[in-house]
Structure formats: structure tokens, C-alpha cells
C-alpha positions in Angstrom: 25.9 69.1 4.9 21.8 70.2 5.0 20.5 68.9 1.8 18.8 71.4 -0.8 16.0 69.8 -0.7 14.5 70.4 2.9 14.0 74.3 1.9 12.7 73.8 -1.7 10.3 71.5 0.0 8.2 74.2 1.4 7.6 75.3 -1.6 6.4 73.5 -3.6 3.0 71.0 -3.4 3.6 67.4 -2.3 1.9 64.6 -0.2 4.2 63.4 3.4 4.0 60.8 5.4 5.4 61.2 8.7 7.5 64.5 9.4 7.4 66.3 6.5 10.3 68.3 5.0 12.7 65.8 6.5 15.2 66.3 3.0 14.0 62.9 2.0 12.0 62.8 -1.8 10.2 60.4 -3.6 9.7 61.6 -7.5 7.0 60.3 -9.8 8.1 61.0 -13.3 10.9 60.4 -16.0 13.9 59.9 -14.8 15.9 61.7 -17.6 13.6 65.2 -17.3 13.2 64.7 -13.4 17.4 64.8 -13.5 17.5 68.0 -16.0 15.1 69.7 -13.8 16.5 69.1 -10.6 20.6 70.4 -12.2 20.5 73.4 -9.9 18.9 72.3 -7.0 21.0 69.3 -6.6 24.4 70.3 -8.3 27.4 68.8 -6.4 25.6 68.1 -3.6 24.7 63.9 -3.5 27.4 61.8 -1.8 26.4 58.5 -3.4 24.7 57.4 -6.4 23.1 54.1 -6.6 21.2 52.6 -9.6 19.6 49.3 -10.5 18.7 49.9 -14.2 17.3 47.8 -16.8 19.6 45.0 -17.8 18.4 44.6 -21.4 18.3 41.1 -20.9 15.1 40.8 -23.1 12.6 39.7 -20.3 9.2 40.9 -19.8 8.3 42.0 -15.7 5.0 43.0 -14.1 6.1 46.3 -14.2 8.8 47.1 -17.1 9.2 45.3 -20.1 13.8 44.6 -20.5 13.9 44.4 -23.9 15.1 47.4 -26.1 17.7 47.3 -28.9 21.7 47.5 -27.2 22.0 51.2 -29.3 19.0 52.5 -28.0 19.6 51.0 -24.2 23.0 52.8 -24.4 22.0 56.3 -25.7 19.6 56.0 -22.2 22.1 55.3 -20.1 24.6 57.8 -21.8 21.6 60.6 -21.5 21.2 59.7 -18.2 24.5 59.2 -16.6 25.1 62.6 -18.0 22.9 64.2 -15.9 23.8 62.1 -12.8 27.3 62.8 -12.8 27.1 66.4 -12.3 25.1 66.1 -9.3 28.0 64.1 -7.3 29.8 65.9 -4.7 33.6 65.7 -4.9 33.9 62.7 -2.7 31.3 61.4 -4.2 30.8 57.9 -6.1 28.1 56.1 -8.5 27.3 52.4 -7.9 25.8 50.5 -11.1 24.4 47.1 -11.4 24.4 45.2 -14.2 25.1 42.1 -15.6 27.3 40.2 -18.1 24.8 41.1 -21.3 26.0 45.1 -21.2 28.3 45.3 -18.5 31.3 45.8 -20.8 29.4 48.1 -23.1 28.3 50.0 -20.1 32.1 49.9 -19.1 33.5 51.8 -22.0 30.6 54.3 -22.0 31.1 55.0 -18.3 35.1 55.9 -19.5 33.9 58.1 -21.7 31.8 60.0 -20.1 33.1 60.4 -16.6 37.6 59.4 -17.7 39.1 56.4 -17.3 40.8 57.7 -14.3 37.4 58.2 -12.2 36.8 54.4 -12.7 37.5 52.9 -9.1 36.9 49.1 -9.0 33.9 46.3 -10.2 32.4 44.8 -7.2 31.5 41.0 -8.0 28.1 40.0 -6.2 27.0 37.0 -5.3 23.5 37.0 -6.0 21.9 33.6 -5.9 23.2 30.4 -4.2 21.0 27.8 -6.2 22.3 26.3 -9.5 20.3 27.6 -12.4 20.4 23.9 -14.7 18.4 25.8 -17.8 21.1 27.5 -19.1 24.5 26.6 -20.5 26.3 28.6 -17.5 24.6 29.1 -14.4 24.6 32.8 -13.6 25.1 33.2 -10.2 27.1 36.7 -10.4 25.8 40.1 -10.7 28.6 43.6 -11.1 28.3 46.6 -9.8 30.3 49.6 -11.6 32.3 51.8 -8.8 33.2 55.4 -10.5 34.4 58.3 -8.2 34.1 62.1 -8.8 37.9 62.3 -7.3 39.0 59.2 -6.5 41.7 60.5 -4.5 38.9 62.0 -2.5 36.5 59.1 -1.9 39.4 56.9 -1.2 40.5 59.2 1.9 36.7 59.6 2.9 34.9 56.0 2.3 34.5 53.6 5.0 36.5 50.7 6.1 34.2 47.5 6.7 33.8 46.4 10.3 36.0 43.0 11.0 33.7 40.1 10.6 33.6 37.2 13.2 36.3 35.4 10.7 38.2 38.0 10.9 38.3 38.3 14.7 38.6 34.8 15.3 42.2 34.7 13.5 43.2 37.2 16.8 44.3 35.1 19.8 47.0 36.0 22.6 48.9 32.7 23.3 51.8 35.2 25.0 49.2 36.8 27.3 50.4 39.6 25.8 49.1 42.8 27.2 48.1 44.5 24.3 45.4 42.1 23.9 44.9 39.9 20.8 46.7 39.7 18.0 47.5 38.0 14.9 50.8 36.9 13.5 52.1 38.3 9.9 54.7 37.0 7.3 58.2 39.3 8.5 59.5 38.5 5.0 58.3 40.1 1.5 59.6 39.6 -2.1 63.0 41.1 -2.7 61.7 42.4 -6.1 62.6 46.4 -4.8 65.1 45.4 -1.7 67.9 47.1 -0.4 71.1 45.3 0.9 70.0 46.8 4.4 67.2 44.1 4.0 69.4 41.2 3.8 70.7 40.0 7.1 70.5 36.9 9.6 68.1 37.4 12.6 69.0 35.7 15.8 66.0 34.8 17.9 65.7 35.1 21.6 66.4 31.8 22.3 69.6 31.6 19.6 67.6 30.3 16.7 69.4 31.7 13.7 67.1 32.7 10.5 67.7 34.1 6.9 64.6 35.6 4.5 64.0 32.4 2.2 65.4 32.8 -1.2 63.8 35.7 -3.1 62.6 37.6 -0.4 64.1 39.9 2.1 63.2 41.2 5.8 60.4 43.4 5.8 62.7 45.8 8.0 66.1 47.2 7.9 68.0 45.1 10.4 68.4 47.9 13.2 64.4 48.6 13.1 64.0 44.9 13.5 65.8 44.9 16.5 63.7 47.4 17.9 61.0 45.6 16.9 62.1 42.1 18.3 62.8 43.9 21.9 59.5 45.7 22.0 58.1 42.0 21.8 56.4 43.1 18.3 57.7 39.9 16.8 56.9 36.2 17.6 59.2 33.4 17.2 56.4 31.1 17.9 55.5 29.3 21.4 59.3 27.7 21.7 61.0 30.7 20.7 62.6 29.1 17.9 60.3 29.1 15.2 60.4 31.5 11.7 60.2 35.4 12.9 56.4 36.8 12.0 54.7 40.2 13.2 52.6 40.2 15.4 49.5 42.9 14.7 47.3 43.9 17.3 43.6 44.0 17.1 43.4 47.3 19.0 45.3 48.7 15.9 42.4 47.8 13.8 39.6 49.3 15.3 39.2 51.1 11.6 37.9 48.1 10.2 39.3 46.2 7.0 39.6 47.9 3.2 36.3 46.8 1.7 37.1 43.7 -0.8 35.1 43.6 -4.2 33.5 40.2 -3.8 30.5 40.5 -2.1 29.0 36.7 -0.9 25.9 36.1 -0.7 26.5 34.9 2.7 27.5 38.9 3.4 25.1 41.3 1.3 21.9 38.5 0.4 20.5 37.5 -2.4 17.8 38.5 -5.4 15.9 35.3 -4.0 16.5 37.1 -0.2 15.6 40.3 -2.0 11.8 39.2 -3.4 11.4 37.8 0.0 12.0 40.9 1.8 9.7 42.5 -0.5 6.7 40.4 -0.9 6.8 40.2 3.4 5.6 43.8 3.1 2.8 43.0 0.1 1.6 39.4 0.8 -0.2 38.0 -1.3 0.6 40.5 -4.5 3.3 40.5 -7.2 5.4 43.2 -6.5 8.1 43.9 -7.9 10.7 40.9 -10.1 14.0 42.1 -9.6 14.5 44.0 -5.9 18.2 44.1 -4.7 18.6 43.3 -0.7 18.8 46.0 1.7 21.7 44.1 2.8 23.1 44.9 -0.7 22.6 48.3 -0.6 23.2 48.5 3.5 27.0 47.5 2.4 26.9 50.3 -0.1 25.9 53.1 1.8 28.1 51.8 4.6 31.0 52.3 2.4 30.5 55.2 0.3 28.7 57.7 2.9 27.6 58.7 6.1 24.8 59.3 8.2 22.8 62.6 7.0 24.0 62.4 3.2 22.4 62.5 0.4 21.8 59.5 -2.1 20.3 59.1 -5.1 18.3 56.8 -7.1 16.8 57.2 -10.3 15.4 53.6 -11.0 14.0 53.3 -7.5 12.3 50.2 -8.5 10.6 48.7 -5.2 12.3 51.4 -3.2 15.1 49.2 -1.5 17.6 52.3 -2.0 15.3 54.8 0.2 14.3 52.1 2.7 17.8 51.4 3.5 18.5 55.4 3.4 16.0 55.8 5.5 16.3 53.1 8.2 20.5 54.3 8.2 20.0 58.0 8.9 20.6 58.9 4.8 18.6 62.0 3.4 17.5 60.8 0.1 16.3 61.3 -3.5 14.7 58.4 -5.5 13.0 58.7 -8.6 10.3 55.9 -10.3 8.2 56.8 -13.3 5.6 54.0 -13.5 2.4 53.7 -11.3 4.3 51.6 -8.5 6.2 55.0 -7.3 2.9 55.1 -5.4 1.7 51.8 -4.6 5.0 50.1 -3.9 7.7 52.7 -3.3 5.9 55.4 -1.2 3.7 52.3 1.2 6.9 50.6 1.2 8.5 54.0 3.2 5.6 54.2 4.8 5.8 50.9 6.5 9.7 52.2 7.5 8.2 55.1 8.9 6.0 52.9 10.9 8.8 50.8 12.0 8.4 47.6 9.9 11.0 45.2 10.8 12.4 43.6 8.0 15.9 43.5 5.7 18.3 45.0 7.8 16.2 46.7 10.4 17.3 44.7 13.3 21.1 44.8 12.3 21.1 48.8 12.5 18.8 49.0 15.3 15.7 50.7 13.3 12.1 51.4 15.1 10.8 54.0 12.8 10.4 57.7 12.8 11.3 60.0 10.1 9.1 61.2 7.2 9.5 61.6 3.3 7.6 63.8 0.8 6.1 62.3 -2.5 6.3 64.7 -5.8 4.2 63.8 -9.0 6.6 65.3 -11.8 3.4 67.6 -13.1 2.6 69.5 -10.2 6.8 69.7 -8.9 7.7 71.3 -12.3 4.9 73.6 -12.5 5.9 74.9 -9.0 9.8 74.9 -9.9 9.0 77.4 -13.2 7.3 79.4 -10.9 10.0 79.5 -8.2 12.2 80.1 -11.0 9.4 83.6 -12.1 9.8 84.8 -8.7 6.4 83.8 -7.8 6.2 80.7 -5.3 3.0 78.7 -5.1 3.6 77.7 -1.1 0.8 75.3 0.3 0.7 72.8 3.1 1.5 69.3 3.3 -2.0 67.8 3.6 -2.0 64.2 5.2 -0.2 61.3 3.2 -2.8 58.9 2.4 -5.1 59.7 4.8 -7.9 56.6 4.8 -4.9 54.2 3.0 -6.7 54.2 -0.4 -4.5 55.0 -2.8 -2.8 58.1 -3.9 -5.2 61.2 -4.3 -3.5 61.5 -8.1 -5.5 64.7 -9.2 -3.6 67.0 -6.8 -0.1 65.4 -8.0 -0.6 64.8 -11.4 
């Protein structure tokens, strides 16, 4: 699906880096009038929503200061989920962090505005491996809302997760069978819903005699079992006499495995990974305080889209959400109001343009290429009322930065 974006591009005034018009936008501005703005353009057309937004966990950052009353951090969110959710395409889904202080709070508003029904799971992450001895608990957990537009929809259309190392170790083939590996699964289930059809003694091979232990039944119906048993499908272990158990073949599983909802730090990094992956592409500053991993978001996008969609994040923060985009073949939409849009978020693509080689560049086999186009808010809504007239102000993208000083603000402001 071609985003809305690379047409409306062309005509309006921005500063690019790399190809320009490549679908992929960087917005200086508030959020909340950035979203009203863009309704039209961008209507049921993003796959995924990501956003990282302020916790309210009363803590002052270089950049933002987390500490607003819980009423008047919840009628933000509420204004602004509103004008996210409209913009999701029907197999689309929104991904919110947060943390214990409002993540019920942000629960039950979430219900409300998008149904109860649309809510699709909590992932629990993993974000820091140390033991933090100040506090009463140490808080080594993070959650990330999952709500779909049709969940029916994004449950046909996300992505399985590929099969780790773990996973592929537990396939052997000790029966040189030659299907290839396989793993051995429990032939017996609880008898909870059971039919008599499932009750019955199973005779193996070699004339070992077994029944289902009490309270369960055969997973089968004796005459499919039987079938199963002669197609070699079932393994009565090395000396033929041991309990029946299905075998499962890796080959059936090139899908992948149902993503799970705990997220290791092991798997998807940490905040501690996060400020590292950051500060290798600002040495020597103080960037950003709380970046996510691009591992983090890697697994997100992984799951909930596909190359060429469009994602959006309205607290783009450092700019982790568009790097990842980026490097994984996303179009993609991020919005940042404060100065760093510029001086972190934009060099930050830049450096992804240019190939940089950090977070998860080696594990999807980025090199750089690509471009993105930076908007200030004053200059894009100017144009858009005047696209909206009839009368298009069209103008060149002039070089991004050209002698790396800074962005030329009195063109975009």
C-alpha cells in the first residue's frame, strides 16, 4: 500500500536528507495539533502505532520534565489516543509503554475509547537486568498496551516469531526419520470436553499396552490414531515400548512460533542497552534519558507489520521508532515537538541513511540508503491550508543540512 505521504510531499516545503519523498516524515511540532491536522491525509492508512509517552513518574529529564497531575496526564493521553486511533488501518494495532504508576489507568481509558473487545494482550518487558536496591521493589519490568482495530484481522495478518536457537535445539531425529527433525509431543490431553471415542487402549508396535492416565483422554479418536501410529507420526520412544507422544516436524514450522508476551531482556534489550545505543551515535553529549532498544521496537514491527508499511510515532523521543523503520524497509511518520526533533531525531536518521551500524543494523543486514523529509509544524500547516484553497505552494527540497550546522530554522519555522 503507497503511503499518502510520498505525494503530499511534493507539495509542501521541507528539508531531506538522502532521497527525498521516500514516504518517510519527521514532524517538528505538537503532537495533539500535528494528529488533527494530518486526519485526512493519514485516515486508515498506518499499519502500526508505536508510542513511548511520558510515564508521569514525576522525574525531571534533559529534555521533558514527567511530572503533571494523573487528571491532566490522562485528558492528554485521552485527546491524543483519540486522534491516533482513527488513523489505523483495519489490521492495524497500537503498542503503548508504560509503567506500573498509570498503566491501569491508561488500561481502562484505552477500553473506553477504542472497546474492550479491541484490547489484544499486555506484553511484559524485561527492561533492566541489574537490581535497583533504592527502592522497596526493584522495578525491572516495563508493559506495553496491545490494542487492535479488528482483532480478528491483525490476528490473521501479524507475524509469527522466527524459532530461536532454544527452540531448534529441542528438534532431534534419533529415528533417522526422513522428514528430518522433529520433536516429541504429549498424545494425551485433559478429558475435561472428551468423547467416549477418546477412551481406548493403544497397543504399541512392539506389544506395549497403554491407557490415557486418569483424567485425560487420547488426543485422537482411536481409528485416526491408528493411522497416525502406521504413518510413523507417533513415537513409542527408542525401545518401542515407551508412553505414545507425537512426533512434530520442524519442516511443519517453518511459520515461526505465536509471539509470547514476555519479552526478556536477553531477547528485545534493555533501557541500559537503549542509552548505549544512543549515546554511540552522540559521544560525549546527554542525549536523550529514556530511549527504548531498537531491538524492542525491531520485535514490534516484526510482529505487527511488514516491509513498506506505515508506522507511526507521536513521542518520537530519540527517534528509535524511525531508525528501526527505516533500517527494516517501514515508511514512516514520527512526530517530536521539542528542539531535539532536530538535533537528535533528524542526525540520528541521518547517520541511518549513512549506514551507521549500531542496534539492530547487523541482525537485518542494513548498509544505508533511503532518505526522510523533516517538516517544522509552521511552515507544513501553512502549506496544507493552502492545499486545502486550491492553491499549492510547490518548492524544492534544498539540501538537508548542507555544511552540518544545525537546522536552517527560519525556512521551517
Amino acid at each position: 500500500m503507497t503511503s499518502p505521504l510520498v505525494s503530499l510531499a511534493a507539495s509542501v516545503r521541507r528539508a531531506s536528507y538522502g532521497q527525498a519523498g521516500m514516504g518517510n516524515w519527521i514532524v517538528q511540532g505538537d503532537n495533539a495539533v500535528v494528529l488533527e491536522a494530518m486526519q485526512q491525509v493519514l485516515g486508515q492508512s498506518v499499519r502500526c502505532i508505536y508510542i513511548d509517552p511520558p510515564y508521569n513518574n514525576r522525574e525531571e529529564y534533559e529534555h521533558y520534565t514527567d511530572d503533571r497531575g494523573h487528571e491532566e496526564w490522562l485528558h492528554g493521553m485521552e485527546e491524543r489516543l483519540a486522534l491516533m486511533w482513527p488513523l489505523l488501518r483495519m489490521d492495524g494495532s497500537i503498542w503503548i509503554s508504560i509503567d506500573d504508576g498509570e498503566a491501569h489507568y491508561l488500561k481502562v481509558l484505552c477500553d473506553r475509547l477504542f472497546g474492550r473487545d479491541r484490547f489484544v494482550t499486555t506484553v511484559v518487558w524485561n527492561h533492566r537486568k541489574s537490581r535497583e536496591n533504592r527502592r522497596v521493589f526493584s522495578h525491572n519490568h516495563e508493559y506495553i498496551l496491545v490494542y487492535a482495530a479488528d482483532p480478528v484481522q491483525f490476528a490473521r495478518s501479524r507475524n509469527d516469531m522466527p524459532l530461536t536457537a532454544e527452540i531448534l535445539g529441542r528438534y532431534k531425529n534419533p529415528d533417522n526419520d526422513s522428514r528430518g527433525p522433529w520433536q516429541s509431543i504429549s498424545a494425551n490431553v485433559q478429558a475435561g470436553h472428551a468423547v467416549a471415542s477418546q477412551f481406548y487402549e493403544i497397543v504399541s508396535p512392539s506389544g506395549a499396552h497403554h491407557c490415557p492416565p486418569p483424567g485425560r483422554c487420547w488426543v485422537f479418536g482411536e481409528s485416526k490414531m491408528s493411522r497416525e501410529i502406521e504413518a510413523g507420526n507417533v513415537w513409542f520412544g527408542k525401545d518401542g515400548r515407551g508412553v505414545p507422544r507425537l512426533k512434530k516436524f520442524l519442516r511443519d514450522c517453518s511459520r515461526g512460533v505465536t509471539p509470547d508476551t514476555l519479552w526478556s531482556a536477553d531477547d528485545v534489550g534493555t533501557t541500559h542497552e537503549a542509552k548505549r545505543e544512543v549515546l554511540a551515535l552522540f559521544p560525549g553529549t546527554h542525549p536523550f534519558d529514556t530511549p527504548k532498544p531498537e531491538r524492542l521496537i525491531s520485535r514490534i514491527l516484526d510482529v505487527a507489520t511488514d516491509s513498506g508499511d506505515l508506522v507511526l510515532d507521536a513521542y518520537l523521543g530519540s527517534g528509535t521508532t524511525a531508525a528501526v523503520a527505516h533500517k527494516t524497509g517501514r515508511q514512516y511518520f514520527g512526530i517530536e515537538e521539542g528542539e531535539h526533533a532536530a538535533s537528535i531525531c533528524a542526525r540520528r536518521l541521518e547517520k541511518v541513511v549513512d549506514g551507521e551500524q549500531g542496534g539492530v543494523s547487523s541482525l537485518v543486514g542494513w548498509t544505508g540508503g533511503g532518505g526522510f523529509d523533516f517538516f517544522g509544524w509552521n511552515a507544513l500547516s501553512e502549506d496544507l491550508a493552502a492545499l486545502d484553497e486550491g492553491a499549492p505552494r510547490r518548492r524544492e527540497a534544498r539540501p538537508f543540512w548542507p555544511q552540518g550546522i544545525g537546522m536552517p530554522a527560519t525556512e521551517l519555522c
